[in-house]
C-alpha positions in Angstrom: 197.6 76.0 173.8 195.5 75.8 170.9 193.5 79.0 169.8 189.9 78.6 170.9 187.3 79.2 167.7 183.9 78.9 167.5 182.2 78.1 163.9 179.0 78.2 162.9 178.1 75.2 160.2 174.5 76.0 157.9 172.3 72.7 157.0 174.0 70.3 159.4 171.0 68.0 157.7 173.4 66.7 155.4 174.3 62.9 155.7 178.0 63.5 155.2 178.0 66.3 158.4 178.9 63.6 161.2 182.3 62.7 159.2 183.1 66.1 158.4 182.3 67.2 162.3 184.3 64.2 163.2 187.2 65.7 161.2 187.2 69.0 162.2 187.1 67.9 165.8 190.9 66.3 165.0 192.3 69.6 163.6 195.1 70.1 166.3 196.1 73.9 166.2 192.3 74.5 167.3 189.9 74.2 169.7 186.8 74.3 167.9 183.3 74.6 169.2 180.9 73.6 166.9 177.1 75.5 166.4 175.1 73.9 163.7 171.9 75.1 162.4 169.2 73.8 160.1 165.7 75.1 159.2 164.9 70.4 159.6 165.0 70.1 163.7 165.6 66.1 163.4 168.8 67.4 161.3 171.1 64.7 161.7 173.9 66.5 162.4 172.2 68.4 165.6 173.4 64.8 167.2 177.0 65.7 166.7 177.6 69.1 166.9 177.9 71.3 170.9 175.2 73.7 170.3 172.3 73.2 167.9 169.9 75.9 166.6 166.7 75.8 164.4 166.4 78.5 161.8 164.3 79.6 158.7 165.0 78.6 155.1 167.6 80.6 153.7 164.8 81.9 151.2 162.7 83.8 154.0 163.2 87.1 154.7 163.9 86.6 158.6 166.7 84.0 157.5 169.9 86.3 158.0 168.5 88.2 161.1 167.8 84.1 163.1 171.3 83.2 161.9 172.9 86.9 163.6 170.9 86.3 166.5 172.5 82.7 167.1 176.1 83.8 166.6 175.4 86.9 169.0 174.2 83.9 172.0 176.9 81.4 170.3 179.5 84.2 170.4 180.4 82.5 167.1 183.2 84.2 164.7 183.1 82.4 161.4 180.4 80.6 159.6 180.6 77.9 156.9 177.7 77.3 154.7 176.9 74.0 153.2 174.2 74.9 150.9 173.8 76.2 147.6 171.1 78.1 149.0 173.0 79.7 152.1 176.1 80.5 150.5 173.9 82.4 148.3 171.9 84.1 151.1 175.3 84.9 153.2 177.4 86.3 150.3 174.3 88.7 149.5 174.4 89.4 153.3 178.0 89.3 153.6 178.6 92.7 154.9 175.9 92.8 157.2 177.8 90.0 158.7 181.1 91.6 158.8 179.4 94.6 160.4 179.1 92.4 163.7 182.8 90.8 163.2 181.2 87.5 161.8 183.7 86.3 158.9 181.8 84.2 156.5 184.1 81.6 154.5 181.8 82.4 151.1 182.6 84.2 148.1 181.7 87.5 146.4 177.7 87.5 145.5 177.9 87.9 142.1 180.3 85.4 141.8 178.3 83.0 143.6 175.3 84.3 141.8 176.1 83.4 138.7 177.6 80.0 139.2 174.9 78.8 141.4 172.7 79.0 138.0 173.8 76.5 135.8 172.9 78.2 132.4 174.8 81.8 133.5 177.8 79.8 135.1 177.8 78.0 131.4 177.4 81.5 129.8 180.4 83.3 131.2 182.5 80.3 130.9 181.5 80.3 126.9 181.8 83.9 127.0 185.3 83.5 127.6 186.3 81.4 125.3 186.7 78.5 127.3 185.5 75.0 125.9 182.0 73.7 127.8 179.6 71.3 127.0 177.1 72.1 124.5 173.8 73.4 126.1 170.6 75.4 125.3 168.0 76.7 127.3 164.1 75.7 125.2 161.5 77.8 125.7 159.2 76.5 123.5 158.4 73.2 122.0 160.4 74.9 118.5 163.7 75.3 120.1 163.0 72.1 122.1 162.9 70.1 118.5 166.3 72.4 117.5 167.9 71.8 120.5 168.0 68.0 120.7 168.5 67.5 117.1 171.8 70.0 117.5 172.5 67.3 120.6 172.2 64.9 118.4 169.3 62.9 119.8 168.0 60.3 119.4 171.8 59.0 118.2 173.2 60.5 121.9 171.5 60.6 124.7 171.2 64.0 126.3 170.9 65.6 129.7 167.6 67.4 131.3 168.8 69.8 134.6 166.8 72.5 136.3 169.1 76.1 136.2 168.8 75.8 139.9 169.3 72.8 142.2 172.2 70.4 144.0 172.7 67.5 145.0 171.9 66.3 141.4 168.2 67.0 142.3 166.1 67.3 139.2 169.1 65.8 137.3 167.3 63.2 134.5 169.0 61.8 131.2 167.0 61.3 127.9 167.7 58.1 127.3 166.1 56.8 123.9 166.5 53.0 124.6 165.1 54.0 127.9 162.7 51.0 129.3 160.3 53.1 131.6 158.3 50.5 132.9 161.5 47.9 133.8 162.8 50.6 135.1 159.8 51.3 137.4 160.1 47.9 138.7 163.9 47.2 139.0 165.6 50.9 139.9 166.2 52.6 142.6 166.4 55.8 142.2 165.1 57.7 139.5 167.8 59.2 136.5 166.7 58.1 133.4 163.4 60.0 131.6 162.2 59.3 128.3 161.1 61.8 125.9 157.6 61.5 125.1 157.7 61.6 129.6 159.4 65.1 129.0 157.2 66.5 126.0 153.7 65.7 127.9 154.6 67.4 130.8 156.0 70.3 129.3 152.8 70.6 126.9 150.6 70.3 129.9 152.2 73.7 130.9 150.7 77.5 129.9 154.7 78.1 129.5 158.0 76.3 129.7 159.6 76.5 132.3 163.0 77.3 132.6 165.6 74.2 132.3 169.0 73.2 130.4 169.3 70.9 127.9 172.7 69.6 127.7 175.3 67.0 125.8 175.9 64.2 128.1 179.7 63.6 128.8 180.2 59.6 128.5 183.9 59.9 130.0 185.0 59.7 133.3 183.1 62.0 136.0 185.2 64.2 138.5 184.2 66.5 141.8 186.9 68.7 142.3 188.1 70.3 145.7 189.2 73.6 144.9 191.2 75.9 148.1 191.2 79.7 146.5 193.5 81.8 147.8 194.4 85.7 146.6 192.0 84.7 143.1 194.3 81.8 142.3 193.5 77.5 143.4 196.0 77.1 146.6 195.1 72.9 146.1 193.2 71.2 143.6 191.9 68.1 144.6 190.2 65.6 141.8 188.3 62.8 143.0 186.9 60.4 140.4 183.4 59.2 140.6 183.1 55.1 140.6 179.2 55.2 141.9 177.1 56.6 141.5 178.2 58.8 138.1 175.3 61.1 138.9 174.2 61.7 142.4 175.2 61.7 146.0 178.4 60.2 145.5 178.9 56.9 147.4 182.4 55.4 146.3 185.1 57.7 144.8 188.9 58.1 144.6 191.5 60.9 145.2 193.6 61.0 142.7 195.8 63.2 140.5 194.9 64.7 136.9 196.7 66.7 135.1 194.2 67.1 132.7 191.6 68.4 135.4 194.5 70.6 137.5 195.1 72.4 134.0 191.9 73.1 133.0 190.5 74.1 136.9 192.8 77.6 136.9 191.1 79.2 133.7 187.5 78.5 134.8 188.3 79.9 137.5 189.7 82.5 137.0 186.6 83.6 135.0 184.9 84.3 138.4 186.4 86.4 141.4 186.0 83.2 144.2 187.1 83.0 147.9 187.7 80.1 149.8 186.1 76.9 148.9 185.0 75.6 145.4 183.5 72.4 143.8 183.5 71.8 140.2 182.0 68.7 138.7 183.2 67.9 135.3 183.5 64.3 132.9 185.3 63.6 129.5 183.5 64.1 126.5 184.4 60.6 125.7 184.6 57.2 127.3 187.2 56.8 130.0 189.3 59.5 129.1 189.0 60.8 125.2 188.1 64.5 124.4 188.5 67.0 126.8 187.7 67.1 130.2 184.7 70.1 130.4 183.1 71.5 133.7 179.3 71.2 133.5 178.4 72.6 137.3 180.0 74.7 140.1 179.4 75.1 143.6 180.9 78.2 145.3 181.2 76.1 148.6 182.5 72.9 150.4 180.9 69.7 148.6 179.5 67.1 150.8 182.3 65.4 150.5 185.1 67.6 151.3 186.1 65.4 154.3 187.4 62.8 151.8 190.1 65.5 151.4 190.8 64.9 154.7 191.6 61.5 154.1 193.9 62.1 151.6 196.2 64.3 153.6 194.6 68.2 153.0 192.1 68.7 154.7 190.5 71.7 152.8 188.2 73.1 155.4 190.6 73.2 157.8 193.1 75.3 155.4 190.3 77.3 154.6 189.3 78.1 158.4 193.1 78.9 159.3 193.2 81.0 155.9 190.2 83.0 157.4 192.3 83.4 160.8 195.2 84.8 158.6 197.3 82.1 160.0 199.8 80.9 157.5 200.5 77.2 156.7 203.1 75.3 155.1 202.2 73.5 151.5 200.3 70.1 152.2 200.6 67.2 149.6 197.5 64.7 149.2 197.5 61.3 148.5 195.5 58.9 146.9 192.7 57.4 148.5 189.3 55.5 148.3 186.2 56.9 149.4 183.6 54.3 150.7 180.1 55.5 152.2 178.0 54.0 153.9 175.1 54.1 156.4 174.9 54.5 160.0 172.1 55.0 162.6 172.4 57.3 165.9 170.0 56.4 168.7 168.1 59.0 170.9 166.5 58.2 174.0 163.0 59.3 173.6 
């Protein structure tokens, strides 16, 4: 019969929960119970998981003591956080956790630390000596003026990022042939800033503060599925974003890369990881010229892990059975084409 587990999964708010609970629910050598959790209670994902739970932000002080109190009435044994912001919490917490015999699939603190700010995770890469994209960190209008005239502006266009921040939230790119009325009338969503924008808002401030200023990568754009196991990447799995470049990704396709599965290994190995990693990175030049560079790391399963699913490896489910200590064969992956799209789920009121 198949072992009986029951996982907890953080910020089930997520649009892409349902198809990664879908997914987990097909793993075979399992039967899972699923307890989700979210500080939002319309979280989507409360529809689709067995048990459902409201709890703090990960930022308050009560979070970790709400999240042990559900696994004590859930009986849960291993939790899975899908947030920058929880893997964060949980590593610090991690062996409070373990204390009660609840395995957390995150990795070290200050590993996770430092890669969940985007400047120190740059820093330590640099530091090194492995190649990254050029980026400074202005805290005045002085080393604003040096810093985009070392990015080369107004002859490139250059990225704008909070340290802090997923999802591509706060993400803008200083465009100079940048149109901001058109684009007020014809776009979507919001990406493109132009600088005069920028410099009044930052003047209007008693202090800068803190943000990255960074050379934007024209090539091709990858999120990368990384499965650590004993400090080393068990699978690395690229998948090349078609739409949107920057964003919640909407269409993208497995595929291999040498280039990406050669560079993955040292970057990691700067950092002592566990389990699951993402790593977006793009080519310096357009579709594939220049190196391929990392630019941001999350030290837990992307939204889109379930893809991997599709392509044959499943990485949360490897990851789950690696927390067990149950040993499995190699998997290959395929490639495959990643479509989202939207879907309602109705509630009787």
């Amino acid at each position: 019969m198949p072992e009986s587990v029951r996982i907890l999964l953080t910020c089930v708010g997520g649009l892409g929960v349902p198809k990664l609970v879908e997914y987990l629910r097909r793993i075979r050598d399992l039967d899972l119970t699923i307890v989700g959790v979210d500080a939002n209670p319309n979280a989507v994902g409360a529809s689709f998981v067995d048990e459902f739970h409201r709890v703090p932000f990960a930022t308050a002080p009560e979070y970790s003591e709400a999240l042990l109190d559900v696994c004590r009435k859930g009986e849960v044994g291993l939790i899975v956080p899908l947030s920058d912001e929880e893997a964060l919490r949980l590593s610090k917490d991690r062996d409070v956790f373990a204390e009660h015999h609840y395995s957390v699939l995150c990795s070290p603190y200050e590993a996770t630390r430092t890669a969940s700010n985007k400047y120190t995770f740059l820093c330590r890469l640099q530091d090194r000596g492995l190649p990254t994209p050029k980026f400074y960190r202005p805290s005045s209008r002085a080393q604003m003026d040096a810093a985009l005239r070392e990015l080369e502006y107004p002859a490139k266009k250059v990225v704008f990022k909070p340290l802090h921040g997923h999802g591509s939230r706060g993400f803008r790119l200083i465009d100079p042939n940048f149109d901001e009325w058109d684009h007020i009338l014809s776009s979507k969503k919001e990406t493109l800033l132009s600088l005069p924008r920028l410099l009044s808002l930052l003047d209007r401030r008693e202090e800068y503060p803190p943000f990255l200023l960074m050379e934007y990568l024209e090539g091709e754009t990858y999120s990368v599925e990384v499965l650590m196991q004993d400090g080393r990447p068990k699978y690395i799995i690229p998948q090349r974003k078609v739409a949107p470049r920057h964003g919640s990704l909407e269409v993208g396709v497995i595929e291999r890369n040498a280039d990406v599965e050669r560079v993955v290994p040292p970057i990691l190995g700067a950092f002592d990881f566990r389990y699951l990693v993402n790593i977006d990175m793009s080519y310096q030049g357009h579709p594939r010229q220049g190196a391929v560079l990392p630019y941001d790391l999350n030290a837990r399963p992307s939204a889109v892990v379930s893809a991997t699913a599709a392509a044959g490896c499943f990485l949360l489910e490897e990851a789950i059975f690696q927390a067990l200590g149950v040993p499995r064969p190699i998997k290959t992956f395929g490639g495959v084409k990643m479509m989202r799209f939207w879907d309602e789920k109705f509630i009787a009121g």
